[in-house]
N, CA, C and O atoms as CSV, one atom per row, in Angstrom:
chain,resi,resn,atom,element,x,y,z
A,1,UNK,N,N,118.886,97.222,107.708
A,1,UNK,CA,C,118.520,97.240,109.111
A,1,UNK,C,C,119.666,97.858,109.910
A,1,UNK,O,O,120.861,97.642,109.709
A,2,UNK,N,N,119.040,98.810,111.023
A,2,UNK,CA,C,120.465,99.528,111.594
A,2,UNK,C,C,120.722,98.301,112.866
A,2,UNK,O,O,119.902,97.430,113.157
A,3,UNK,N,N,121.734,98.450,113.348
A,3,UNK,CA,C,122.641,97.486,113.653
A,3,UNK,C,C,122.111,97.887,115.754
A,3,UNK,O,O,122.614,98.966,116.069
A,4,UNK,N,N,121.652,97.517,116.440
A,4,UNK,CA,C,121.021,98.163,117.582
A,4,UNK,C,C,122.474,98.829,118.125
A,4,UNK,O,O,122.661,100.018,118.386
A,5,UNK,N,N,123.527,97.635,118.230
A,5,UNK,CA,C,124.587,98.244,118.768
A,5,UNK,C,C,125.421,99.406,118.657
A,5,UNK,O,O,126.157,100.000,119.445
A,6,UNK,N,N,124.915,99.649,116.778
A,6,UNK,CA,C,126.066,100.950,116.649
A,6,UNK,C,C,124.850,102.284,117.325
A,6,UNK,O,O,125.286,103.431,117.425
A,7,UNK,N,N,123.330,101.975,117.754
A,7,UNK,CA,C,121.917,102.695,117.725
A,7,UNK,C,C,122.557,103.143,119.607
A,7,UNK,O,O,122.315,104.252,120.083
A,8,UNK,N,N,123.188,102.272,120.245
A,8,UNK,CA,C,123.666,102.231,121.281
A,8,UNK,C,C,124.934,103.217,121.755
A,8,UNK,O,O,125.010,104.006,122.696
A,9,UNK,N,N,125.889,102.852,120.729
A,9,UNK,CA,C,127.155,103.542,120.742
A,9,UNK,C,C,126.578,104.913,120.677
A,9,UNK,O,O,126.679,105.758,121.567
A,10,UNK,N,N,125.801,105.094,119.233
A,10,UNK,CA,C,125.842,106.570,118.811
A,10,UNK,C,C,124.755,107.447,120.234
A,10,UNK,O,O,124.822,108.667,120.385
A,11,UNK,N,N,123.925,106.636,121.040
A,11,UNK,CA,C,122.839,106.960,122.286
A,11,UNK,C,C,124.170,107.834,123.658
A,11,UNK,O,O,124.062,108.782,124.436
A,12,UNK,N,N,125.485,106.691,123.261
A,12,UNK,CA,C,126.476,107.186,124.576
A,12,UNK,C,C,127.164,108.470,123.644
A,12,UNK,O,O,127.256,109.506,124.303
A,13,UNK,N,N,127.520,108.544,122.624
A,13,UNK,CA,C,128.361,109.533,122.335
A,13,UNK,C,C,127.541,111.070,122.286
A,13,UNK,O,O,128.025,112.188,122.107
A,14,UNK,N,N,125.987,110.623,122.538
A,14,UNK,CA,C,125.421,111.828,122.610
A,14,UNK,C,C,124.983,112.288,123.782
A,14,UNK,O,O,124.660,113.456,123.996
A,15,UNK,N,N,124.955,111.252,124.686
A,15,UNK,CA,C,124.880,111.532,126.283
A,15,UNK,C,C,126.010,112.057,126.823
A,15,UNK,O,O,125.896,112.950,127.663
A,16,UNK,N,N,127.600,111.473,126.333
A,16,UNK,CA,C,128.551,112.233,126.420
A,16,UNK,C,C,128.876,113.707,126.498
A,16,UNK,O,O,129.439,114.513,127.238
A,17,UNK,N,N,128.134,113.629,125.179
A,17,UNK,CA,C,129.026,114.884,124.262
A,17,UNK,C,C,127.951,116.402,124.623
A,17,UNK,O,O,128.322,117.504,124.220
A,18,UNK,N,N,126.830,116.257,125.296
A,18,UNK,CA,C,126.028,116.863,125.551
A,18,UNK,C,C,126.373,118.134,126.640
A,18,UNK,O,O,127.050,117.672,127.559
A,19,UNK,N,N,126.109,119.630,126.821
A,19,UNK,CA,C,126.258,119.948,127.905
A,19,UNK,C,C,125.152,120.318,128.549
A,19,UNK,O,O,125.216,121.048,129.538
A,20,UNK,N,N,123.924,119.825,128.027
A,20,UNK,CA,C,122.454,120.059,129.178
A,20,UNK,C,C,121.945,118.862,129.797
A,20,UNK,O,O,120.791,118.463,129.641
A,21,UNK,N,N,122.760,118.334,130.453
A,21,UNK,CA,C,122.622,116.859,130.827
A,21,UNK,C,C,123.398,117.219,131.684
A,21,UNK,O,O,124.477,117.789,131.521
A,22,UNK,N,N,122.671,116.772,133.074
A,22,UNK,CA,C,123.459,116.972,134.821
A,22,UNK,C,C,124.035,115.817,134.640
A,22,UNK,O,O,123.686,114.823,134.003
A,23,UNK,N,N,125.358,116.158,135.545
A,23,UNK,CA,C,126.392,114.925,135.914
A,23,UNK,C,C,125.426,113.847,136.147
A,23,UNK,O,O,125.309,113.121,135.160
A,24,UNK,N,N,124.653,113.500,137.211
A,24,UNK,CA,C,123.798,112.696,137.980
A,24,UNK,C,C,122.831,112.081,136.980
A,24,UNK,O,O,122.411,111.015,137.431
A,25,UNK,N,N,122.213,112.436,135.509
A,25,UNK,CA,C,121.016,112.414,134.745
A,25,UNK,C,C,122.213,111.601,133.932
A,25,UNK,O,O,121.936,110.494,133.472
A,26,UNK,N,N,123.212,112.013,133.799
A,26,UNK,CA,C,124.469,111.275,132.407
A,26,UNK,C,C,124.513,109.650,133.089
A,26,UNK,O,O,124.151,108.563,132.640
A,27,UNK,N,N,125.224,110.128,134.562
A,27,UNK,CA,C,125.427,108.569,134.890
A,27,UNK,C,C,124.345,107.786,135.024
A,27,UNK,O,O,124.296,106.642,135.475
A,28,UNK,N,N,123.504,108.444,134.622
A,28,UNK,CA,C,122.381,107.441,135.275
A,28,UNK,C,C,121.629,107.224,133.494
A,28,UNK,O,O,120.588,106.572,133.580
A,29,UNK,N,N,121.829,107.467,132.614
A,29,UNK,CA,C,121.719,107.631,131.069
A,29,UNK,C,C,122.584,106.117,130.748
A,29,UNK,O,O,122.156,105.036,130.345
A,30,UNK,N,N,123.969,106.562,131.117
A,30,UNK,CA,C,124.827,106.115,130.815
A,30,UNK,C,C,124.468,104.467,131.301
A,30,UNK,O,O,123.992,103.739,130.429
A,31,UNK,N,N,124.642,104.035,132.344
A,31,UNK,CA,C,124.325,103.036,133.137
A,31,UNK,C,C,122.920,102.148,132.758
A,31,UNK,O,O,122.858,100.948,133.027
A,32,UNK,N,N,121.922,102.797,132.174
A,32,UNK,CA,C,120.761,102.465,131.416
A,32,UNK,C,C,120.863,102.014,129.537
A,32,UNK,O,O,120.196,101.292,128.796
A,33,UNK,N,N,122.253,103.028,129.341
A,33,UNK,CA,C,122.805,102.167,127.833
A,33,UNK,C,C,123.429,100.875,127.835
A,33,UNK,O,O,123.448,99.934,127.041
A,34,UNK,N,N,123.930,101.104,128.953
A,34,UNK,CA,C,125.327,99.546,129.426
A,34,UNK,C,C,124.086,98.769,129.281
A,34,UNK,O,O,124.103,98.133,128.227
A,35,UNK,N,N,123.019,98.598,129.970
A,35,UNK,CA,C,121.821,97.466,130.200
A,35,UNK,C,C,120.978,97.612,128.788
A,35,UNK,O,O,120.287,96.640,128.482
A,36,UNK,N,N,120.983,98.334,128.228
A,36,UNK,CA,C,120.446,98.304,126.457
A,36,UNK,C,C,121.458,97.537,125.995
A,36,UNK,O,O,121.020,96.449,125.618
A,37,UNK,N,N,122.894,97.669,125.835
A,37,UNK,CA,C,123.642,96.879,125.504
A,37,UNK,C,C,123.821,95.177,126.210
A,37,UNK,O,O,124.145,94.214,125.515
A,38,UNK,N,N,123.562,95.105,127.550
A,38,UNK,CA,C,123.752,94.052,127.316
A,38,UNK,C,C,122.441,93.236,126.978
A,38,UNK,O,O,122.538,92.119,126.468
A,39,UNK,N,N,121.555,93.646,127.187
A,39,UNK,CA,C,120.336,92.888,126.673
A,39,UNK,C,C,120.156,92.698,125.264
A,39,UNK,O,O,119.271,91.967,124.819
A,40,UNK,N,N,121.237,93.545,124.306
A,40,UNK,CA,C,120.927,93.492,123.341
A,40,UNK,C,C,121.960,92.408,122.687
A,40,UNK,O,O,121.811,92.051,121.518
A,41,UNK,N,N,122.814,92.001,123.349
A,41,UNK,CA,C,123.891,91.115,123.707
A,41,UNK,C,C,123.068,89.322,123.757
A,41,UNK,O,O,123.029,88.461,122.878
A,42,UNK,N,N,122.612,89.327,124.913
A,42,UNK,CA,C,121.939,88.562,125.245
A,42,UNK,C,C,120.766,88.147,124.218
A,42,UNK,O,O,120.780,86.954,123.915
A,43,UNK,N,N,119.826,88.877,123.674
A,43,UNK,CA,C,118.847,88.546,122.230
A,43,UNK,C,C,119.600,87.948,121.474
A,43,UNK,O,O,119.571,86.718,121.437
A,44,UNK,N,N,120.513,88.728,120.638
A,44,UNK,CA,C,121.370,88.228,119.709
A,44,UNK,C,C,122.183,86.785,120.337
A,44,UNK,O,O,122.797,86.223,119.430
A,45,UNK,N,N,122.308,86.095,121.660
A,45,UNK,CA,C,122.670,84.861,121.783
A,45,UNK,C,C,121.452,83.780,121.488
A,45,UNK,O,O,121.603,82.572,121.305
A,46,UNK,N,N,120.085,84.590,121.488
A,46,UNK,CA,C,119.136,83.915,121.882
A,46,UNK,C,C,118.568,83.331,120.784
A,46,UNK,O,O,117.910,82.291,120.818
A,47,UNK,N,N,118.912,84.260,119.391
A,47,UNK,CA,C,117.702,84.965,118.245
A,47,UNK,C,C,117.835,83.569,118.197
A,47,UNK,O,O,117.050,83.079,119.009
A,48,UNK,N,N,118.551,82.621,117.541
A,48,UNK,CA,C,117.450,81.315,117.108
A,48,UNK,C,C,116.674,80.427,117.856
A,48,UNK,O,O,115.717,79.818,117.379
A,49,UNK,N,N,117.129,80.315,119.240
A,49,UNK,CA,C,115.740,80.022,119.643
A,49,UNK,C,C,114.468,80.706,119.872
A,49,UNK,O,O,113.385,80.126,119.953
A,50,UNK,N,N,114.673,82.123,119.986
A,50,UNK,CA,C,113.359,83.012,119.727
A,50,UNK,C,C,112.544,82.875,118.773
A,50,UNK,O,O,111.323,83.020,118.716
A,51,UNK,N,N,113.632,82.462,117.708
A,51,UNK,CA,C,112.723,83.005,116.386
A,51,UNK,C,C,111.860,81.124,116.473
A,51,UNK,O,O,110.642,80.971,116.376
A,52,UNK,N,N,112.920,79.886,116.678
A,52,UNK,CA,C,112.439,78.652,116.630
A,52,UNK,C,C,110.829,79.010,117.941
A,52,UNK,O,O,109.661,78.699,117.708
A,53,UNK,N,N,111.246,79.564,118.947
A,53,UNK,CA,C,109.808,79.283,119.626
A,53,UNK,C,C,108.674,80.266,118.962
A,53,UNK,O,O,107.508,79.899,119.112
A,54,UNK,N,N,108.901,81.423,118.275
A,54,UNK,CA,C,108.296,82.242,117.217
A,54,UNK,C,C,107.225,81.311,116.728
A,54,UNK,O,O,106.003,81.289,116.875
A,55,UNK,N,N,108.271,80.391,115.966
A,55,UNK,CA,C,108.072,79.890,114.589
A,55,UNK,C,C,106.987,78.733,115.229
A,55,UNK,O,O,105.798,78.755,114.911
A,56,UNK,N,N,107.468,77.870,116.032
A,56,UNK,CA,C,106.586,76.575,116.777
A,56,UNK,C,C,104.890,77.320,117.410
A,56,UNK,O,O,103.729,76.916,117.354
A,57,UNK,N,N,105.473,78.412,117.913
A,57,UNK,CA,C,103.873,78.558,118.463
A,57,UNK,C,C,103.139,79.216,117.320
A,57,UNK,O,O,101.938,79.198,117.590
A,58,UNK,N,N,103.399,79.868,115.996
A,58,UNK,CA,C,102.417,79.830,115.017
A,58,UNK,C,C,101.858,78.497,114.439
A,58,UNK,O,O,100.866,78.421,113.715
A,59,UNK,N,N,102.685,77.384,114.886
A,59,UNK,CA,C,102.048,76.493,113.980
A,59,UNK,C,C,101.004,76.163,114.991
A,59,UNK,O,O,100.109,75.364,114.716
């Protein structure tokens, strides 16, 4: 399984590294990865109770 965060890193180093991407379209790229990251932050605090309320409402 790929890891979301490194799916994240490698999303900025290509928004970076890009030169057909307007200043204005990057920061605003950029600023939309920070919030992929932290939400993806936030799941991973969550996963066992996700997966526990997952698991409770199949039964």
């Amino acid at each position: 399984m790929i890891d979301p965060g490194d799916q994240i890193d490698t999303l900025r180093d290509r928004i970076q590294e890009s030169e057909e991407i307007s200043d204005e379209d990057r920061d605003a790229l950029l600023d939309f990865s920070d919030h992929l990251y932290l939400l993806q932050v936030a799941v991973r605090k969550r996963r066992p109770s996700v997966q526990a309320a997952i698991t409770s409402a199949r039964l």
